[in-house]
C-alpha positions in Angstrom: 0.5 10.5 -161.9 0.2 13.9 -160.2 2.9 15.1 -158.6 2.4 14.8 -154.7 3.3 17.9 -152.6 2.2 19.1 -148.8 2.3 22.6 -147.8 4.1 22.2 -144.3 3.1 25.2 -141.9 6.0 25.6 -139.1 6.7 28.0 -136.7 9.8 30.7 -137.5 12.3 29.7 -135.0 12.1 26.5 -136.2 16.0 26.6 -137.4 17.2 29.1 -134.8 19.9 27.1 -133.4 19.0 29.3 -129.3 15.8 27.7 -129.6 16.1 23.8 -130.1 13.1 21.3 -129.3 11.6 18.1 -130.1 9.2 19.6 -132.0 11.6 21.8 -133.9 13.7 18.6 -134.8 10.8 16.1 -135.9 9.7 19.1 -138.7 13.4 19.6 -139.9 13.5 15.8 -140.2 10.3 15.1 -141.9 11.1 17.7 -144.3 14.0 16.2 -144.9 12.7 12.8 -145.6 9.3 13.0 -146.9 10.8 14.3 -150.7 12.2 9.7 -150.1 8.8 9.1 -149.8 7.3 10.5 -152.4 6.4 14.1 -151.6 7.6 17.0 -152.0 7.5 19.5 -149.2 6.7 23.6 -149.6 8.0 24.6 -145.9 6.1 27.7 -145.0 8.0 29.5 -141.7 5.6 31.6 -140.1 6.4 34.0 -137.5 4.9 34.7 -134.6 4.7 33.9 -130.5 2.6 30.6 -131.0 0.2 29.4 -130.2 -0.9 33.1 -129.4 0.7 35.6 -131.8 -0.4 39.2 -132.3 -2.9 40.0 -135.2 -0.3 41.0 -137.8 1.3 37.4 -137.3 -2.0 35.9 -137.4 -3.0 37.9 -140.6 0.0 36.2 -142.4 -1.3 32.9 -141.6 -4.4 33.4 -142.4 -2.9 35.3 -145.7 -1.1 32.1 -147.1 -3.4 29.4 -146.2 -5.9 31.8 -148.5 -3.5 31.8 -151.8 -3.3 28.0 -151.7 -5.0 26.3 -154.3 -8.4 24.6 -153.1 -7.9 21.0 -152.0 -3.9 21.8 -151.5 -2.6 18.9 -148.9 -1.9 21.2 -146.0 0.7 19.8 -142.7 0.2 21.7 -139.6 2.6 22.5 -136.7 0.3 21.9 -133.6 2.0 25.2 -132.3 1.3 27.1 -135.2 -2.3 25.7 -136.1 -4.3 24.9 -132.7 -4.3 28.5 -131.0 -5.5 30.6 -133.9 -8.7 28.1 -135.0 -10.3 31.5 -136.2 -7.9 31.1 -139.2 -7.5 27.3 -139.1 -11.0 26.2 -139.3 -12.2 28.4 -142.1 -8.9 27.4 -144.3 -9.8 23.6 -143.4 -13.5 23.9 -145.2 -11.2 24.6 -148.7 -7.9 22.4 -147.5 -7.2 19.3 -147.2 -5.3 19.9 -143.7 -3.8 18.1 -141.0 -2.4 19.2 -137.6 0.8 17.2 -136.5 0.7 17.3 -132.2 3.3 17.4 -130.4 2.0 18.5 -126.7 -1.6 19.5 -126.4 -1.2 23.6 -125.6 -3.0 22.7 -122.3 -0.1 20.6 -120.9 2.3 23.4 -120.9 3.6 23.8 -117.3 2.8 26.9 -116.0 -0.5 28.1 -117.1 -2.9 29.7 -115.3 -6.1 27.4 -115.0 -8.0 30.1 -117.4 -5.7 30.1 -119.8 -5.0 26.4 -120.1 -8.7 26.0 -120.5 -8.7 28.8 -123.4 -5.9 27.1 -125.2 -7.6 23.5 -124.6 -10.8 25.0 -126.2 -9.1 26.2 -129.2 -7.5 23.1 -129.7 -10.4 21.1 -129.6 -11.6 23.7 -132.7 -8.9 23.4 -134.6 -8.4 19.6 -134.5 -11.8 18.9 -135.2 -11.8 21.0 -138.7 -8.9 18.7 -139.6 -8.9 16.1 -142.2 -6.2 14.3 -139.9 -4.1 14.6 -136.3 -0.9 13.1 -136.6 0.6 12.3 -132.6 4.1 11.2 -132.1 3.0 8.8 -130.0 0.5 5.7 -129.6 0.0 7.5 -125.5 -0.6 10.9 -127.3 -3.3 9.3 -129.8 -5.7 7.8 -126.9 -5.5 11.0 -124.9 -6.3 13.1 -128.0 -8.9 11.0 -128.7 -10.4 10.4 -125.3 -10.1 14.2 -124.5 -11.5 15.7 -127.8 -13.6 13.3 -128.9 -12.1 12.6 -132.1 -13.1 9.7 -134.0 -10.4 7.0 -133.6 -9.9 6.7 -137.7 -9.0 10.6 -138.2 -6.1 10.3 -135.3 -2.7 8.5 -136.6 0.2 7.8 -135.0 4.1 8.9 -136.6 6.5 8.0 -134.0 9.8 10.2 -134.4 13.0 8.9 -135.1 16.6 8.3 -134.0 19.8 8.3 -135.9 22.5 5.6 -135.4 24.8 6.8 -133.0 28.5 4.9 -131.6 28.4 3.7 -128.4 28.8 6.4 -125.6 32.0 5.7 -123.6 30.8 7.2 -120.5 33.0 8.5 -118.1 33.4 6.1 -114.6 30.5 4.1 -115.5 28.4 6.2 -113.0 28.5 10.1 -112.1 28.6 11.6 -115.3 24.9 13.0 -115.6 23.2 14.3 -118.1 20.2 16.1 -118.8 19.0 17.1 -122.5 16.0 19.7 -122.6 15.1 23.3 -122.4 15.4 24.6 -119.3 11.7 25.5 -118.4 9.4 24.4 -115.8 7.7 21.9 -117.9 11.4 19.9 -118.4 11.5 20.0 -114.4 14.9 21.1 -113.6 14.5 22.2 -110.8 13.4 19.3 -109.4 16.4 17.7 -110.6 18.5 20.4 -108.7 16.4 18.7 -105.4 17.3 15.8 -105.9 21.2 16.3 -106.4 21.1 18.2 -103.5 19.4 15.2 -101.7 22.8 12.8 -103.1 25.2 15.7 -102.6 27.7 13.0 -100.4 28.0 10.7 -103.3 30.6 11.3 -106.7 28.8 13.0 -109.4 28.7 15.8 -112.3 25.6 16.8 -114.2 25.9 19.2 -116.9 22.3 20.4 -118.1 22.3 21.0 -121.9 19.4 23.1 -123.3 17.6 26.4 -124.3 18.3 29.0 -121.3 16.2 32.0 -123.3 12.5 31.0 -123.2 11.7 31.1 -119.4 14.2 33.8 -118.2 12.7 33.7 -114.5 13.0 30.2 -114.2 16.5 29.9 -115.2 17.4 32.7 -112.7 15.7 30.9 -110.1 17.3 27.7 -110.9 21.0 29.2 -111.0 19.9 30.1 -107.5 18.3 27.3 -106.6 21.7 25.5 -107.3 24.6 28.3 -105.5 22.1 27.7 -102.5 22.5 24.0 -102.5 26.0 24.0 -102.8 26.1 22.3 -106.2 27.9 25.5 -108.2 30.7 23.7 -108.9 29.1 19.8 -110.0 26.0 21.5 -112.3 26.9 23.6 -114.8 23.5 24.9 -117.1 25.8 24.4 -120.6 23.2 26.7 -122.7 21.7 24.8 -126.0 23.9 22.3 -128.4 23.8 20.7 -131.4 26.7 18.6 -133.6 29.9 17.9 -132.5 29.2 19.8 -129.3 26.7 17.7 -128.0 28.0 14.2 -129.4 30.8 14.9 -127.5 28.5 15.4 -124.4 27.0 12.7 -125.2 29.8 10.1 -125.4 30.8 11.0 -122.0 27.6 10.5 -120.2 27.0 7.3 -118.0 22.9 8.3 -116.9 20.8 10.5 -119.2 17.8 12.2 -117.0 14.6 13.4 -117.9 12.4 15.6 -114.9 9.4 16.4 -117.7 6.2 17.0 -115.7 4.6 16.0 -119.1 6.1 14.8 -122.5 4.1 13.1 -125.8 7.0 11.1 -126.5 10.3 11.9 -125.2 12.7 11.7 -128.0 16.3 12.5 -125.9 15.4 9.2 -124.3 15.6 7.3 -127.7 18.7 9.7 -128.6 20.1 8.1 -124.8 19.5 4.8 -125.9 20.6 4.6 -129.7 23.9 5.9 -127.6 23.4 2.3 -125.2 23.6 4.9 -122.3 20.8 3.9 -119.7 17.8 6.9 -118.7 16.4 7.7 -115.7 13.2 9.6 -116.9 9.7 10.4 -115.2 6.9 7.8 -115.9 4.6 10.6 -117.9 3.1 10.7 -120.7 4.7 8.9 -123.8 8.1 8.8 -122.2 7.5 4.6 -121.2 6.7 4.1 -124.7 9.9 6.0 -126.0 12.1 4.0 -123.5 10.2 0.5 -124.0 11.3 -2.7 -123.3 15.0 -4.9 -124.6 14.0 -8.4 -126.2 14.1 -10.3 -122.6 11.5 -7.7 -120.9 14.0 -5.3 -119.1 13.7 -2.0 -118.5 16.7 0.0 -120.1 16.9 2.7 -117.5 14.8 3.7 -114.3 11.5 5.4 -114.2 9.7 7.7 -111.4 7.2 9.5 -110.7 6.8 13.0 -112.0 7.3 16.1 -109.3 8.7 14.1 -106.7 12.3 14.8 -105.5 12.5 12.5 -103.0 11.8 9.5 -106.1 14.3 11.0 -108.1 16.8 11.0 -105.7 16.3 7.4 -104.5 16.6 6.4 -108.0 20.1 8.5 -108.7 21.2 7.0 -105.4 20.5 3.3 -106.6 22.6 3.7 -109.9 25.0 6.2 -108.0 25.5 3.1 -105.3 24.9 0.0 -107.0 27.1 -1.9 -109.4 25.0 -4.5 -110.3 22.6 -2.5 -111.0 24.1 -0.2 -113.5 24.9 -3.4 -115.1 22.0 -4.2 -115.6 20.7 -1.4 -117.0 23.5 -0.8 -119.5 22.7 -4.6 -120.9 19.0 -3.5 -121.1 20.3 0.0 -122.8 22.4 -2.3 -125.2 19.5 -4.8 -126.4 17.2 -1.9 -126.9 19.3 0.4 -129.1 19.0 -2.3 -131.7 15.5 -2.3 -131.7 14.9 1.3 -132.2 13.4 2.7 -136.0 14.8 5.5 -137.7 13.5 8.9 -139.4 12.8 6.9 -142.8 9.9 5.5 -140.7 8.8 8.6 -139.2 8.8 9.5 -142.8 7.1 6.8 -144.2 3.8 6.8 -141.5 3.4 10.4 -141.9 3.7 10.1 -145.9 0.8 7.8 -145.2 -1.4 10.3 -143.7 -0.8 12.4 -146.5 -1.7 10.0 -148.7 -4.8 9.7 -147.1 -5.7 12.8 -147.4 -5.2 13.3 -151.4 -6.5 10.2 -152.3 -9.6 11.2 -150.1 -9.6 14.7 -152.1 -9.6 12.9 -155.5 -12.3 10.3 -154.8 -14.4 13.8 -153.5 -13.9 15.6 -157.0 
């Protein structure tokens, strides 16, 4: 039998500790486990400011795609892959590629409307040269398919992962708070800081742990934001973790929050709840699928509207102020984390799509 092996195209920070993300994790893990699943990965790091990097970047792209055999099975980094189709699409007539999606370019907060709709347009190129479009969530598959028109059958669905992880021990049971993302406007810190502010009389710390390098202005304007609210000494921005460091962040948190104005899945939720420590996490996006439902139908944390303060805060002063409550919700917390699938799956449904696409390739030839 031919050996099976998947070029896997990733952007070049994606093991710079400054710079951790969802997306950064999910291709270090696959790459990790697809070699259990049968394939073995070549990991090409390209650099370059994806999804729009300057010619020379986009010349090296375009460069190694070109000196891969024809009909090579070719994995895609959404961030890499759906800003330059100019390279993509011409590569894909040879290739046997798919693009793995982790937020639609157009999502990213921010944007200016013209710019959004540039990068939405290039998307829609480059997806629809692809062989497949992996999502990392079933909410991310319907709204790639309902908003590029993408037939159904080409867009699959690998949901990431989450590790085993002991039980966090929490702190008083209620005011240690944590929140888990890079700090830009799209993770919606600031409207965290609102909220605080709004439950400033009740006991509680929150320590924010994530990226502080990739939206400089924000993250000035947030460390303002929170010396004008009074709240220097109860949020401290912690700069990005990883190992030890944030386990040991993690064990001591009793809430987990998550302020995204939009999110494909929401994997620090999962990370919360394989910990049995409750979330309280905007309802956008894939982030209700990632926090789902224990075995009796409760809801293992508390969900709100997206860019509304005034929601958060009601919700922090709920758990902040009610003991039943929190009891609840750390029940729920506990039922889920057993039902939660690890990397080896992730693994496994993208190894599928691969599959897919070289037994497609063989039947052509």
């Amino acid at each position: 039998m031919a050996e099976r092996v998947v070029h896997f195209f990733l952007p070049g920070d994606v093991d710079d500790p400054a710079a951790p993300s969802g997306g950064n994790v999910y291709d270090r893990r696959v790459c990790r486990g697809l070699p259990a699943a049968g394939w073995r990965v070549h990991r090409h790091a390209v650099s370059g400011s994806w999804p729009l990097p300057d010619a020379t970047d986009r010349e090296e792209l375009a460069r190694r795609l070109a000196a891969l055999p024809e009909g090579a099975v070719v994995l895609l980094d959404g961030l890499v892959a759906c800003g330059v189709p100019e390279v993509v699409v011409p590569a894909a007539a040879r290739l046997r590629t798919a693009v793995l999606l982790h937020l639609p370019l157009g999502d990213e907060t921010g944007l200016a409307a013209d710019r959004a709709a540039e990068l939405d347009a290039k998307e829609r190129r480059t997806l629809r040269s692809a062989k497949a479009v992996v999502a990392t969530s079933e909410w991310a598959a319907r709204r790639i398919i309902g908003h590029h028109g993408l037939p159904a059958a080409r867009v699959r669905v690998a949901r990431p992962g989450v590790d085993p992880a002991p039980r966090a021990s929490g702190t008083d049971g209620a005011g240690r708070l944590l929140c888990v993302a890079a700090v830009t406007p799209r993770k919606g810190q600031h409207n965290l800081v609102r909220a605080l502010a709004a439950v400033a009389d009740l006991p509680w710390s929150c320590v924010c742990v994530g990226g502080l390098r990739r939206e400089k202005e924000y993250v000035d304007q947030l460390r303002r934001d929170i010396v004008d609210f009074g709240l220097g000494g109860r949020v401290h921005l912690a700069g990005p973790q990883a190992g030890a460091e944030l386990e040991a962040s993690r064990a001591t948190a009793d809430l987990e929050v998550l302020t995204s104005s939009a999110e494909t899945y929401g994997m620090v939720v999962t990370e919360a709840l394989a910990r049995a420590t409750p979330v309280l996490a905007t309802a956008v996006g894939g982030i209700p699928e990632a926090m789902g439902r224990a075995p009796d139908g409760s809801l293992p944390g508390l969900l709100v509207a997206p860019d509304t303060p005034e929601d958060l805060a009601s919700a922090l002063r709920s758990w902040l102020g009610d003991r039943e409550l929190r009891g609840r919700l750390k029940e729920s917390a506990q039922q889920r984390r057993a039902m939660l699938e690890g990397w080896e799956m992730t693994s496994h449904d993208l190894a599928e799509v691969l599959e897919g696409l070289r037994l497609a390739h063989r039947s052509a030839g």
